[in-house]
C-alpha positions as CSV (number, residue, x, y, z in Angstrom):
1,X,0.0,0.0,0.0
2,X,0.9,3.6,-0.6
3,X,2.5,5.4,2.5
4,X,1.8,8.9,1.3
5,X,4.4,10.2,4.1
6,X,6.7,8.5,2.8
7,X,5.9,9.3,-1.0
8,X,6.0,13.4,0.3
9,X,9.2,12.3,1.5
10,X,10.7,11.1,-1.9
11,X,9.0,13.8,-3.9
12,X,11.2,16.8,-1.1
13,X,14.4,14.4,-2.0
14,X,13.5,14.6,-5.6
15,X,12.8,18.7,-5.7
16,X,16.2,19.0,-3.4
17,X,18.2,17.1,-6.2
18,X,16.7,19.5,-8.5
19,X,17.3,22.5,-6.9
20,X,20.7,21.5,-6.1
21,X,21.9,20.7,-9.9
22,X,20.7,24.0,-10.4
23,X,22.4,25.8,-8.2
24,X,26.0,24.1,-9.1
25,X,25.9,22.8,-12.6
26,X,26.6,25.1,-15.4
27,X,25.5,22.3,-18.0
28,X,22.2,21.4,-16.6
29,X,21.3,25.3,-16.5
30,X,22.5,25.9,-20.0
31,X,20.4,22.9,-21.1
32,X,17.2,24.3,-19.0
33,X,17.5,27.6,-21.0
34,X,18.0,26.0,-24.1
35,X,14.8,23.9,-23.3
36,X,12.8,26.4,-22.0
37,X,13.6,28.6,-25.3
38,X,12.5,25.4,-27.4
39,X,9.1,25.0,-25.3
40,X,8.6,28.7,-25.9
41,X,9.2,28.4,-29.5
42,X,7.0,25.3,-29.4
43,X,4.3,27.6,-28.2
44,X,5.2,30.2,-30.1
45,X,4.4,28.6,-33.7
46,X,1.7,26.3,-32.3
47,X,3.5,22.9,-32.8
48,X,0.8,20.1,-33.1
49,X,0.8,17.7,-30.0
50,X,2.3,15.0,-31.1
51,X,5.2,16.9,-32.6
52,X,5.1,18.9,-29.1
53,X,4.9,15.9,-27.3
54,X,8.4,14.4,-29.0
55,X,10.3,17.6,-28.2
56,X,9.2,17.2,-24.6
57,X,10.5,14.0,-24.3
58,X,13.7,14.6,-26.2
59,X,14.2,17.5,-23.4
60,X,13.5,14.7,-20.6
61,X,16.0,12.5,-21.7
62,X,19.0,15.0,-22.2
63,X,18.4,16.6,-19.1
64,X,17.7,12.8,-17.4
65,X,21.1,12.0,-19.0
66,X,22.5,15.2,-17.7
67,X,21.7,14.4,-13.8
68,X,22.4,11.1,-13.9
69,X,26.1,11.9,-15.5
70,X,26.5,14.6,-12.5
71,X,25.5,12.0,-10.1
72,X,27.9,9.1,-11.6
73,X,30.9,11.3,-11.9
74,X,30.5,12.6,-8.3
75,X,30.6,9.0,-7.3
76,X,33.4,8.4,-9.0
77,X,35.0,11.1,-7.1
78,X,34.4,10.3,-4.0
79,X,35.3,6.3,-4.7
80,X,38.5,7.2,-6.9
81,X,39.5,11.2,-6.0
82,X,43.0,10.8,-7.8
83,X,42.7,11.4,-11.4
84,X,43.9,8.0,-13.6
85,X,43.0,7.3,-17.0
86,X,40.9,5.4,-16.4
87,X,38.3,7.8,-14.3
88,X,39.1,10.2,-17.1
89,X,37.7,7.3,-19.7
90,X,34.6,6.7,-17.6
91,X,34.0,10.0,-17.0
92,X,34.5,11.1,-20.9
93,X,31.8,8.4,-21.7
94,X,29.3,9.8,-18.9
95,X,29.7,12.9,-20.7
96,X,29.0,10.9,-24.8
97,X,26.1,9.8,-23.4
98,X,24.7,13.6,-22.7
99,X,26.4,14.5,-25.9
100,X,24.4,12.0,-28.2
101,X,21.3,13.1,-26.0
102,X,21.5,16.5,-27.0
103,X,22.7,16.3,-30.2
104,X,19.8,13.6,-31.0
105,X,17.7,16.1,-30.0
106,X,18.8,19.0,-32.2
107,X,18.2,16.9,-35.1
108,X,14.9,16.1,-33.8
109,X,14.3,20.1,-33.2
110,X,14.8,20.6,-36.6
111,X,12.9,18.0,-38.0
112,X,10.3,19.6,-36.1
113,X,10.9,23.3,-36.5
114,X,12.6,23.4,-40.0
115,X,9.0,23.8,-42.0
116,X,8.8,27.0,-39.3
117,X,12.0,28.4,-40.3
């Protein structure tokens, strides 16, 4: 059963997390702008759902991808603090993973927006 304490408890957690990649990541606030800016535009030339719908989630999953890369490489510090190659190899992939995000979505923004243009 649902202990909605607990659930209030998780959701504060959740908002904290948020709050704090805002406050001390560069990348996850450039990619909030850049989203906000592509919701706006969305708005702006009255995207149909569906189309709408497909930018949303292509703005989930890069900045999904973006937390979850802040998260794993802060682990990594605190397991491994001295830099090796290996870290820097880990790490570097962390950071493809965002990059093919984002850049998977640009193409889909432009699919989407180029008849606008």
């Amino acid at each position: 059963m649902l202990n909605l304490n607990e659930f209030l408890k998780s959701l504060k957690c959740a908002f904290r997390g948020l709050i704090h990649a805002l406050k001390s990541e560069q990348s996850f606030r450039l990619q909030l702008i850049i989203a906000l800016m592509v919701i706006a535009l969305a708005i702006y030339f009255r995207v149909p759902a569906i189309k709408a719908l497909i930018l949303g989630m292509a703005i989930i999953i890069v900045l999904s991808f973006e937390l979850v890369n802040t998260m794993a490489e802060r682990i990594i510090d605190l397991v491994e603090p001295a830099w090796q190659d290996k870290i820097r190899d880990i790490k570097d992939v962390l950071a493809a993973a965002v990059l093919l995000a984002a850049l998977g979505s640009v193409i889909i923004g432009l699919i989407i927006f180029w008849p606008y243009l």
